[in-house]
N, C-alpha and C positions, 0 to 999 in steps of 0.2 A: 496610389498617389493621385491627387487632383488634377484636373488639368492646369489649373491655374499653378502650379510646382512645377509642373513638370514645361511648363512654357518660360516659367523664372528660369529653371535651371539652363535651357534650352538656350536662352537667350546671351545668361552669362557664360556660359561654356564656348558660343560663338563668337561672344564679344572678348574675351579673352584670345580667343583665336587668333583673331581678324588683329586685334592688338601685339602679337606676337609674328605676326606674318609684315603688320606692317613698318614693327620695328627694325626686321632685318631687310626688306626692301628699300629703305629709306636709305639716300645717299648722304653721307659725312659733310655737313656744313665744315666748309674753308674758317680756318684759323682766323683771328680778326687779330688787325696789324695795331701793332700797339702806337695809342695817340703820341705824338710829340710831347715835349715838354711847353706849356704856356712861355708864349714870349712877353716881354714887358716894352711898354711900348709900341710906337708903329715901328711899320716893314719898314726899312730901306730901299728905294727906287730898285729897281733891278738892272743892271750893268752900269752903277751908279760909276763914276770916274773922280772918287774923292778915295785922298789916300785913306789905307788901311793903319789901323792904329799901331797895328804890328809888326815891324820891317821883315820882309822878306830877303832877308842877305841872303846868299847861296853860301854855306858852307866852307869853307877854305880847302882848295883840292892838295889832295898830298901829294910830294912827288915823288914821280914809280920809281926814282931808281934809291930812294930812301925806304921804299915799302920791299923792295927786293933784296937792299942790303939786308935789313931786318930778316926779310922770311931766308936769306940764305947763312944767317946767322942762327935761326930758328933749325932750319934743315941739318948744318953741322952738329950740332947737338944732338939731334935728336936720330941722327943717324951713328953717330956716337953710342947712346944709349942702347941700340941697337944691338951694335958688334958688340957690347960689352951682354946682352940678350943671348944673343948666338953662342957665342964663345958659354955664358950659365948652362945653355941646353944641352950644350954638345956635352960639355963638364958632365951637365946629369945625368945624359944619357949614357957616358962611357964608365959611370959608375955605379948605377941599379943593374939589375935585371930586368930587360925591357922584351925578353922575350916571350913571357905568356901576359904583364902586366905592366901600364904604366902607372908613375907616381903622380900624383895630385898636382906636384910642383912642376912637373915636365907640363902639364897639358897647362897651366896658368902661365906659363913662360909663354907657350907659344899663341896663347891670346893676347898675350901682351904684346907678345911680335907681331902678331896681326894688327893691333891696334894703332902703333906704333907707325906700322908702312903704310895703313890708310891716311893716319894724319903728314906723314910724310911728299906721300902723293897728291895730299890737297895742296899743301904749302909749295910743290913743285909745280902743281898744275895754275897756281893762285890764286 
């Protein structure tokens, strides 16, 4: 080989190098925050004291003992649906054989029982 090849190769072999050493030493440029939308128009003063064009009513508050009729009208029910749960389970249970296996319907019953006294305990806790 020549020397003048053998300095080409030489050179690219390091440059290559030096290019792959310095790609993983390099730290992650930070994400760039995405621009705003253009506004039309100038700013507005800052803590201008000119009404806003769109009222700020507060809401109408309800009143608790109209939201606890509700949820205790919500809980009879649902405590209801319940015992009519409990009372299927037992039903199914005293009718398979649950002693090497249960049935499909036994174990959906009692997810739905589960389901059932969590929403129960929200509506009693409010």
């Amino acid at each position: 080989m020549h020397p003048s090849r053998r300095t080409f190769l030489g050179l690219t072999a390091g440059l290559a190098l030096a290019t792959a050493v310095g790609a993983q030493n390099r730290t992650p440029q930070p994400t760039p925050m995405p621009r705003s939308a253009p506004t039309w128009g100038p700013d507005p003063p800052p803590f201008s004291r000119t009404p806003s064009p769109f009222p700020t009513e507060a809401p109408p508050k309800s009143d608790p003992r109209q939201v606890l009729k509700a949820n205790q009208e919500d809980i009879k029910k649902d405590v209801d649906r319940l015992s009519e749960l409990v009372s299927e389970l037992r039903k199914g249970l005293d009718d398979g054989d649950t002693k090497d296996v249960l049935s499909l319907d036994v174990i959906h019953k009692t997810e739905e029982i589960e389901k059932l006294a969590k929403q129960i305990r929200g509506l009693v806790r409010g």
